[in-house]
Each structure stands twice: as C-alpha cells, then as structure tokens.
C-alpha positions, 0 to 999 in steps of 0.5 A, spaced: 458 522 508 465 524 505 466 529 509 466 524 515 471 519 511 476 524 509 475 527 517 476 520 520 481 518 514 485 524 517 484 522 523 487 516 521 492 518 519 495 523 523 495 516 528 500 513 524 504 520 522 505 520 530 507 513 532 514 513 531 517 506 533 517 500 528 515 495 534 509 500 536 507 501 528 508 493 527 503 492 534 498 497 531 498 494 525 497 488 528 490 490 531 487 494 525 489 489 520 487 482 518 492 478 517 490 478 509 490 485 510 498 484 513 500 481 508 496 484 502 499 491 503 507 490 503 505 485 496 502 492 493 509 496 496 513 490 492 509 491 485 510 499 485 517 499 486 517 493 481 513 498 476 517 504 478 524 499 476 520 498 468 519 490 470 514 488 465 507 488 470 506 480 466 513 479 469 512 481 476 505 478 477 509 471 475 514 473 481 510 474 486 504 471 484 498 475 483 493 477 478 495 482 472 489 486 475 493 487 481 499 489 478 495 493 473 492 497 479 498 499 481 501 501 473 494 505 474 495 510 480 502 511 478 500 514 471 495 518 476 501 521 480 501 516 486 507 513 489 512 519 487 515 518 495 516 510 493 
C-alpha cells in the first residue's frame, strides 16, 4: 500500500513540478482542493516564515488566528529539517 502512495504522490508531484503558469496552477489548485484546503495551506506557509522570522508560535497563533497546535506542527517539522528552501 505505501509504495502506491509514495508512486501516485510522485505523480503528483512532478504534475504540479510541470505546471509553469500561476493562472494554470491557481486553476489547478482550484479543482483539487477544497476551499477549506485553499485557505488552510498558504496559513501553513504564513507560520513557517513566521517561525523561521524567531516569532514566538503564542504570538503567531494570536495574529493569525489559529490553534497553538497548528503553530506548534509546524515548530515541529522545522526541527525535523523541513521547509529549508521556505
């Protein structure tokens, strides 16, 4: 079963890897997503840079207004090495 994921997540991304306009990803995006997802995903960008900025995950929940916990995800998987191109 997870060599199926990892195979169709490839494919997934070498999908996106070759879309090369902003008004065709946007389109893309679009149709893949939820609306929830749409907005969810660029809030996750927002408390990484944060994070990364050294703004304190309390604070950042405050601004943005999210859970600690979401903030803290992200803490998380930048200690595991993540998001070093962000």
């Amino acid at each position: 079963m997870m060599c199926v994921i990892i195979k169709d997540l490839g494919i997934f991304i070498q999908t996106v890897m070759d879309i090369k306009d902003k008004e065709e990803m946007l389109d893309f995006l679009r149709g893949i997503l939820t609306p929830q997802e749409l907005e969810e995903i660029p809030m996750r960008l927002k408390i990484v840079k944060m994070l990364k900025q050294g703004v304190a995950q309390h604070e950042i929940a405050s601004r943005l207004g999210v859970g600690v916990s979401t903030v803290t995800r992200g803490s998380k998987e930048i200690q595991k090495g993540r998001f070093n191109h962000v």
